[in-house]
N, C-alpha and C positions, 0 to 999 in steps of 0.2 A: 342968787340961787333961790328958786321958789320952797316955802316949805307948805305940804300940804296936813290938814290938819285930822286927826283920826275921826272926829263926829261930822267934820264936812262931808269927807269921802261918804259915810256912814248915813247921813241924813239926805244926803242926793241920790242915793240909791235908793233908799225907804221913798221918799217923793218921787223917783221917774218910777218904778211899779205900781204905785200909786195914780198916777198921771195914766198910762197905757194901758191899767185895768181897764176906763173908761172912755178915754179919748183914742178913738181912731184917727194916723195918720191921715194928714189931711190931704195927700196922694189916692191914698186909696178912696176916700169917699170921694174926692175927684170921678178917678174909673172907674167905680163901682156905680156913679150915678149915671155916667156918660156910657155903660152898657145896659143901664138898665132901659134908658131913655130908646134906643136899638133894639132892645130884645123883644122877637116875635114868638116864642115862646111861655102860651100862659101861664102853664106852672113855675117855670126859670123865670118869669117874671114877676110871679107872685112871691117865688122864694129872696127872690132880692129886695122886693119893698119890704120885706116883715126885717131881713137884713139892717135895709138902711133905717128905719121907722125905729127898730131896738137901738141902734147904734146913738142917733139922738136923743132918746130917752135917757141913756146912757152919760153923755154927754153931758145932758142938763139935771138928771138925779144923782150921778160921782158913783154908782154900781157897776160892777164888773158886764163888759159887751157881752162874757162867755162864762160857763160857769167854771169849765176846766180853764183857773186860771192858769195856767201853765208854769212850766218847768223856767226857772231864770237860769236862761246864760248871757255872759259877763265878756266881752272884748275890752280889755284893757291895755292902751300904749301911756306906757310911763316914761317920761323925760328922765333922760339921765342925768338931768341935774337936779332932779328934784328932789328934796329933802323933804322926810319922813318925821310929821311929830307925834307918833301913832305908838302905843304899846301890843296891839292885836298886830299880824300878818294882814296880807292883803286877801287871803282868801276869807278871814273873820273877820275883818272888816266888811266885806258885801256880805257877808249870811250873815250878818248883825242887819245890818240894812235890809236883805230881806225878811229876818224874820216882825224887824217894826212894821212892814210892810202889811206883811198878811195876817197879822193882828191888829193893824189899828180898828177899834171901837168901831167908828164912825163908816168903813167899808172895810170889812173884815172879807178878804180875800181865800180862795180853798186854796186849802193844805192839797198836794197830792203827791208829795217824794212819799217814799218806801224805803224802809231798810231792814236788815240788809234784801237785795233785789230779787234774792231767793230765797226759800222759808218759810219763815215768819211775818216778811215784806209788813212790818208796823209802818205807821204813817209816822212820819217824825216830827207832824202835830203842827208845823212852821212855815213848809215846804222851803228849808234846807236840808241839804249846802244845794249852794249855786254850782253850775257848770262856769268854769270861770278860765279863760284862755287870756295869756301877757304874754307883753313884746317889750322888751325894753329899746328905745328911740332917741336920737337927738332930739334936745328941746327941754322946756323948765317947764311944763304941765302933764298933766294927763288925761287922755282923753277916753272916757269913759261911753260901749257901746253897748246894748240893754237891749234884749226880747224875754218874753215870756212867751214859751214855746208850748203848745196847746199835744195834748198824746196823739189826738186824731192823726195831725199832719205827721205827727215825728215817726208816727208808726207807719206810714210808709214811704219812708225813705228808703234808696236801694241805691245797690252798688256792684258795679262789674268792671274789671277789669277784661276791655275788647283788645285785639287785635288792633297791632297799629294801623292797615289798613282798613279795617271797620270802619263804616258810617256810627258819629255820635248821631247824629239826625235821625235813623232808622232805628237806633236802641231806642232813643227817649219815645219816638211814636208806637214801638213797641210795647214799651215798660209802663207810660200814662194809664191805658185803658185796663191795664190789672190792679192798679191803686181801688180801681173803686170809688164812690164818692165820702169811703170816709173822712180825707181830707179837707171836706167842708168847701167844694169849689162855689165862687170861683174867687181863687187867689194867685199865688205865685209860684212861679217853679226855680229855683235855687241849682243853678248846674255848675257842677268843680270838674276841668278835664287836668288831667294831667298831675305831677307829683305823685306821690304813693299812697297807697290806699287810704291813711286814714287824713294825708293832706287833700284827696277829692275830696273827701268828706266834710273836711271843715270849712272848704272852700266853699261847698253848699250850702251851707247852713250863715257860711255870712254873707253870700249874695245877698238872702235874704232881706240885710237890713237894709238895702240900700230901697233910693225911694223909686215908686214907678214913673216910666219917661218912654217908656215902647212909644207914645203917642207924638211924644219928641223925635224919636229916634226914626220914625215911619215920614215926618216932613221933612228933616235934611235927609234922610237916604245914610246906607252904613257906610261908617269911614273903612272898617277894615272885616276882615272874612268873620270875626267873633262877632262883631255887631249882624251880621250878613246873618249868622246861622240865628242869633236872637231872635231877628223879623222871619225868618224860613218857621222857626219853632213854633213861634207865635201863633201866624198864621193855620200851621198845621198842626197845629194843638187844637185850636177854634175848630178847626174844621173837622174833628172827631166827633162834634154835634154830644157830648158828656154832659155841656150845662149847668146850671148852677143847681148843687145839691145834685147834679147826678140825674137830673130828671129830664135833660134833652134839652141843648138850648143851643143858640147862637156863641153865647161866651163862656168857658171852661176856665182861661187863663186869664189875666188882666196885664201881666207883663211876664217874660221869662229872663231870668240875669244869670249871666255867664261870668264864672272865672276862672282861670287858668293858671298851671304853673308849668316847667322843664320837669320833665321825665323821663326814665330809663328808656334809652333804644327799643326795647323789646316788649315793653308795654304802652296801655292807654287806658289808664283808670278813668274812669267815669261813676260821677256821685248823682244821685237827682234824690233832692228833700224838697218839699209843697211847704207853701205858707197857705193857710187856714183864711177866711172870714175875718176870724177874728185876729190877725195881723198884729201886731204888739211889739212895737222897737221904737227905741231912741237913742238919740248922742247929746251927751254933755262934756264940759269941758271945765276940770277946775285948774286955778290959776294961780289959788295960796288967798285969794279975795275972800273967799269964804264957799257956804254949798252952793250949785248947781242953782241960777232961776229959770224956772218952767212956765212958758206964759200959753196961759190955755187959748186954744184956737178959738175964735168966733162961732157962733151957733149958724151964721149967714153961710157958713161952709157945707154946710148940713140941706138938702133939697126936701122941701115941704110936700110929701104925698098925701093924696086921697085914697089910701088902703082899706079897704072896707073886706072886713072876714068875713060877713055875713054873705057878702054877692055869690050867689051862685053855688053857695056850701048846704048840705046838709046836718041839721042837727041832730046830736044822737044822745040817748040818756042813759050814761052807761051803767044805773044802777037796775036798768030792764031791760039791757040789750040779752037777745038773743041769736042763739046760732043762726035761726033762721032771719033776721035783719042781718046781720053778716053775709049772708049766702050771696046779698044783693045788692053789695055795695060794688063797685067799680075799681078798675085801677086810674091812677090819677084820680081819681074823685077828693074832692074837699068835702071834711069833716068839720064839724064843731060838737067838741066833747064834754059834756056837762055830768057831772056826781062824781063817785069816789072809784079811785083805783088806786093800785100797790107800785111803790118803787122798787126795785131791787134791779142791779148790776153786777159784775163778774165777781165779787166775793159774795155776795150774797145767792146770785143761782149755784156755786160751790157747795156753801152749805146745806140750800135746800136738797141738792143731789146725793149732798151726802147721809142726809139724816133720812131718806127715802131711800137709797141703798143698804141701808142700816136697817128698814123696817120701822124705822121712828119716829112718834108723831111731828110736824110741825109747827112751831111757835104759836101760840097763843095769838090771835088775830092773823095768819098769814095762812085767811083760805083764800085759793084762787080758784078756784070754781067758777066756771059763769061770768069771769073777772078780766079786767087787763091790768097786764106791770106795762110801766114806763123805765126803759132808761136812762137812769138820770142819776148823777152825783149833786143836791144841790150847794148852791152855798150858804152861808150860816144866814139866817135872814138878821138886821138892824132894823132900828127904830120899830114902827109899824109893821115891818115887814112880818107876813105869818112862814115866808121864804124864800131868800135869795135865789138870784140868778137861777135856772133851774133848767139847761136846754139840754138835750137828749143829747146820749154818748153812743158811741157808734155801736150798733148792734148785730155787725159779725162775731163780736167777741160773743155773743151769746148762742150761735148757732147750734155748740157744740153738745150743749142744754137745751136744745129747743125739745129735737124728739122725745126725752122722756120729761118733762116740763109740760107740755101738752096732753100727752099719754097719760100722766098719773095725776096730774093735779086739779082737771078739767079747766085752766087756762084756756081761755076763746082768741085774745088778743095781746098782741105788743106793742109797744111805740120807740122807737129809736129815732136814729138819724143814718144814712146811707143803705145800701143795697144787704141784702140776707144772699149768702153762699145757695146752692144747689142742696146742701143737705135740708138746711134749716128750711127752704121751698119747699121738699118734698113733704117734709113732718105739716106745714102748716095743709098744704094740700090736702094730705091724710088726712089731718083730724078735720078738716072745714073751719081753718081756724083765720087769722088773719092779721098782717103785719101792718101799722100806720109808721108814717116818716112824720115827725116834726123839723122845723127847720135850723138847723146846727148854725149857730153866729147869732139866733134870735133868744139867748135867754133872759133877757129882763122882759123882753115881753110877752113869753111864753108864761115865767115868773104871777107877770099881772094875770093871765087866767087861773092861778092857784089860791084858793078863797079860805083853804084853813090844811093844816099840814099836824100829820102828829105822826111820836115814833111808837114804830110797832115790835121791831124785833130787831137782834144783834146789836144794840147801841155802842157797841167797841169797834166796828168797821166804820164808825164817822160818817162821812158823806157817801160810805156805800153800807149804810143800814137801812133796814125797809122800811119804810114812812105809809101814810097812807094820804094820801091827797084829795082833795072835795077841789073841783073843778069847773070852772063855768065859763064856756065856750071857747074853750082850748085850740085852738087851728092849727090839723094833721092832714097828711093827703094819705089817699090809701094806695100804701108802694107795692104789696102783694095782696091779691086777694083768695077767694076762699080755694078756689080755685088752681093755686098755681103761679096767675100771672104778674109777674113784673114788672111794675113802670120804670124801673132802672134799665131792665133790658131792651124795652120797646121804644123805651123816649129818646135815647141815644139812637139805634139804628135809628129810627123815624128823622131823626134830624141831623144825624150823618148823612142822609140820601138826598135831605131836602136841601143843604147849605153844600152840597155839591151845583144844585143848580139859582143858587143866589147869586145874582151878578156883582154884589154890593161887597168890598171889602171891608170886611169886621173890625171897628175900632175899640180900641178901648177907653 
């Protein structure tokens, strides 16, 4: 009988968060360089080097790839013979391990659970408890399976229960193009058919971990109709022309995985959950030997680009921009943003909404006049750092603040990550104002263009209080401009139309 020991469990968990903060799958920079090498698409091209270019920094500095390090959930199969020399449960034992995790010193990882989920929704300072799913198994170990699940991705996730005769194929081509690019493409799509509502859904969510192999799975040909609808998906997921980041490209997906369970006669649940950029799982296995060893991947795994931000961007000094430079900027254009602007995210446009609904002044240094906010949570910065990881969070959550954010505070500018809703177009329309995209999966080297950072207001919302940032040559594309228009809506049709008549089938 193995017995497993409580600081093993406890310190293999604390090390594989640890480990996935910064090390990407060595799968995915596989596919992610093997689409980038393919991609005719200059912006999805450009959004992938900054991609893979942070991921190695990453790699070789131990900082987190993203800054929403995400939410930990826990697949646990335990041997039923295995003996327990542990005083905690096993759900305190991982949230011990995560909470070493995302406070050690040295990469101090962001906090971003809430509790309770409505209310008050405090940060709980740790980001515990884990999401933690057990099987108990034949066998004397346990095998321990680990993501940090990023809000972008998790937040669109869906779920429908079809008609038995229903096409899954025609929902998912359906249901993709409403995601949006806040998912941070291009990464994974996680599909669960069949069992009950909340078994598609978990069956989603652990596709997930497995590693990518569509490029496997495309040279022997499918063994059976699951594999079959995999490469149909693939394919015609790619050929929605979405892109990486949303901005029109060859590649949207890098792999799709399917699993499946028996279901009621009378139904056909169907789950689809995206995996992000920033991608974060792993498997270990203890044995009673002691924790979990993690051998870090080679940097040779990592492909050497010549990324230059400077080519072909224009510079902009955002401490003298005005409406009228605004008026003239482009959609798709590259930017480089030098001097200071405001952070502030969904509790913090809350507040300001709400102390302007009130009549009440705003915080002492929180004018935006003439100004742009960025969205961004960052994370704590160590050593030298003036601040961690620091890449844009999706900014539909802001739509809902955009029109009177514009209207009353004289705000010119945004920066997020993914596509603005129809409301929040019209408001920037109206005022001649203007949204930039940064690139989501790039924050450590978004990070490096942030030259001094200080807090300006709400210090109790943590990584969503408003900072003020000093910047120097920041690289944003302009996703709407003053005008109205949208490179999220133009760059997909443009290249839905055009990878209709590419003869060349898309690899990953």
């Amino acid at each position: 009988m193995t017995t497993i020991r409580q600081q093993d469990l406890i310190e293999s968990v604390a090390d594989a968060l640890q480990y996935i903060s910064y090390f990407h799958p060595r799968d995915y920079i596989k596919a992610l360089s093997a689409a980038y090498e393919q991609e005719e698409s200059p912006a999805a091209k450009d959004a992938m080097a900054q991609i893979l270019i942070n991921s190695r920094m990453c790699a070789e500095g131990h900082r987190p790839i993203c800054q929403d390090t995400g939410m930990v959930v826990v697949y646990v199969k335990v041997g039923m013979e295995v003996r327990w020399d542990a005083q905690m449960g096993l759900q305190q034992m991982i949230d011990e391990g995560v909470r070493r995790a995302y406070l050690r010193p040295d990469n101090v990882l962001r906090a971003s659970m809430v509790s309770p989920p409505i209310g008050a929704r405090a940060n709980t300072g740790d980001n515990t408890p884990a999401i933690v799913h057990t099987e108990l198994v034949p066998g004397d170990r346990v095998e321990v399976r680990l993501a940090a699940k990023g809000g972008g991705s998790e937040n669109k996730s869906r779920f429908a229960i079809l008609n038995p005769s229903d096409s899954v194929v025609d929902w998912v081509l359906k249901t993709v193009p409403t995601l949006g690019a806040g998912w941070c493409p291009p990464g994974m799509l996680g599909i669960g058919i069949g069992g009950s509502a909340e078994k598609a859904m978990l069956m989603a969510k652990e596709a997930l971990l497995e590693d990518i192999d569509i490029h496997e799975l495309k040279q022997r040909g499918p063994a059976d109709a699951i594999e079959a609808m995999r490469l149909e998906l693939y394919e015609k997921v790619n050929a929605l022309g979405i892109g990486a980041q949303g901005l029109g490209g060859l590649t949207t997906v890098l792999d799709v995985k399917i699993h499946t369970y028996p279901t009621h006669a009378a139904s056909l649940p169907v789950a689809i959950i995206p995996n992000c950029a920033a991608t974060r799982h792993i498997h270990f296995s203890l044995d009673g030997s002691g924790p979990a060893r993690l051998e870090p991947p080679s940097l040779d795994d990592w492909p050497e680009l010549a990324w230059d931000p400077a080519e072909g961007a224009r510079r902009v000094d955002l401490d003298r921009v005005t409406r009228a430079d605004v008026a003239s900027w482009q959609p798709g254009e590259r930017l480089l943003l030098s001097g200071k602007l405001l952070t502030g995210r969904d509790a913090a446009h809350k507040r300001i909404v709400d102390l302007l609904n009130a009549g009440e002044p705003l915080p002492e240094g929180v004018d935006l006049s003439g100004r742009f906010i960025y969205y961004v949570g960052p994370v704590d910065p160590v050593r030298d750092e003036v601040v961690g990881p620091a890449g844009p969070t999706t900014a539909t959550r802001m739509d809902k603040f955009t029109e009177q954010m514009l209207a009353e505070t004289g705000l010119i500018g945004m920066i997020g990550k993914a596509e603005r809703g129809p409301v929040a177009i019209d408001a920037i329309k109206r005022h001649g104002a203007v949204y930039l995209m940064a690139v989501g999966g790039a924050a450590y080297l978004v990070a490096k263009a942030i030259k001094s950072a200080r807090l300006v207001a709400f210090e109790d919302l943590g990584m969503e209080a408003i900072r003020e940032f000093e910047v120097e040559d920041m690289p944003v594309t302009v996703a709407v401009d003053s005008r109205g228009e949208s490179i999220h809506r133009s760059g997909p049709r443009e290249w839905q139309s055009r990878i209709g008549k590419i003869p060349v089938t898309v690899e990953a």
